[in-house]
C-alpha positions in Angstrom: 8.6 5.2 24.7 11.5 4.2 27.5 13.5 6.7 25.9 11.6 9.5 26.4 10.0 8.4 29.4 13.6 8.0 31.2 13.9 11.8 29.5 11.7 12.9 31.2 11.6 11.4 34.3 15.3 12.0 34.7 14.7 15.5 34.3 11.4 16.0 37.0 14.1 14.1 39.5 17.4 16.4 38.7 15.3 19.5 38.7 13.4 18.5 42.1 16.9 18.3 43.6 17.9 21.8 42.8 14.2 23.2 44.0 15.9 24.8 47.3 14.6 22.3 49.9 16.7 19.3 50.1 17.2 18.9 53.8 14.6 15.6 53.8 15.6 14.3 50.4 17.9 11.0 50.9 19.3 9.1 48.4 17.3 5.8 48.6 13.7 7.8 48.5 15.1 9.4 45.6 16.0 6.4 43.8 12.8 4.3 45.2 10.7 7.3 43.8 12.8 7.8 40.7 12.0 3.5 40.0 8.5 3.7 40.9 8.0 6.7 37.9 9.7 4.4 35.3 7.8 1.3 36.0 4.7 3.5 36.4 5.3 5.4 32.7 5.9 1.7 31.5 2.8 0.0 32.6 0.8 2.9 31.8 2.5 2.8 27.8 1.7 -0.4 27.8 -1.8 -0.6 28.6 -2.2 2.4 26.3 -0.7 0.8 23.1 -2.4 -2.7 24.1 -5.5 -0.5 24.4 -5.1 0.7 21.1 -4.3 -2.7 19.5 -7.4 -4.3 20.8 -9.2 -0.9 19.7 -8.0 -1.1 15.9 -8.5 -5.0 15.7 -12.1 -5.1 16.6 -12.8 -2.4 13.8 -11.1 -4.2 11.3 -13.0 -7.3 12.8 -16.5 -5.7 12.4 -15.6 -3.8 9.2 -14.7 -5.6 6.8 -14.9 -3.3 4.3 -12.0 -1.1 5.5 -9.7 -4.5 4.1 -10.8 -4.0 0.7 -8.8 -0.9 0.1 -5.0 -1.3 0.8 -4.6 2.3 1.3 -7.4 2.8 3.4 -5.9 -0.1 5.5 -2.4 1.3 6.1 -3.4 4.8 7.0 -6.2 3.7 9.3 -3.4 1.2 11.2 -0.8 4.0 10.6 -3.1 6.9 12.8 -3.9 3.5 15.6 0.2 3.8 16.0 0.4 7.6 16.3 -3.0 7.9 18.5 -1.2 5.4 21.0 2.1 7.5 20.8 0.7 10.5 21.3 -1.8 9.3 24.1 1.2 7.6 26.2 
C-alpha cells in the first residue's frame, strides 16, 4: 500500500504544480500538504486492513464450521486480503 500510495500522491502534487496557478504555492505548504496525504493514506490503510482482520476473525470465531474445510478456509481468508486491498 505505501507504494502506491506515494504513486499516487506524488502524482496529485506534481500535477497540481503544473495546473497554471502557482503564484501562492510555496515550497513548505507543498511539502506540509504533500506529508499530511501520506500519513493520511497510511492511517486510513491501516484502519481498513485492521478493520478487515477483526471482520474475518469474528466469522471464523462464530463459524466454526468454515474450519472444517481447508479450502473453504484459505479462499475465504484469501478474498478478507483482496477486499482490504481493494477497499484502501
Amino acid at each position: 500500500m505505501v507504494n502506491d500510495a506515494i504513486a499516487i500522491i506524488l502524482f496529485k502534487v506534481v500535477g497540481g504544480m503544473f495546473d497554471g496557478d502557482t503564484s501562492d504555492k510555496n515550497t513548505f505548504g507543498l511539502v506540509a500538504g504533500t506529508i499530511g496525504l501520506f500519513a493520511l493514506n497510511i492511517v486510513a490503510s491501516l484502519a481498513i486492513g485492521l478493520a478487515a482482520a477483526l471482520l474475518c476473525t469474528k466469522i471464523f470465531k462464530h463459524c466454526r464450521f468454515l474450519s472444517h474445510n481447508p479450502v473453504l478456509e484459505v479462499i475465504i481468508i484469501y478474498l478478507f486480503g483482496i477486499m482490504s486491498y481493494v477497499a484502501a
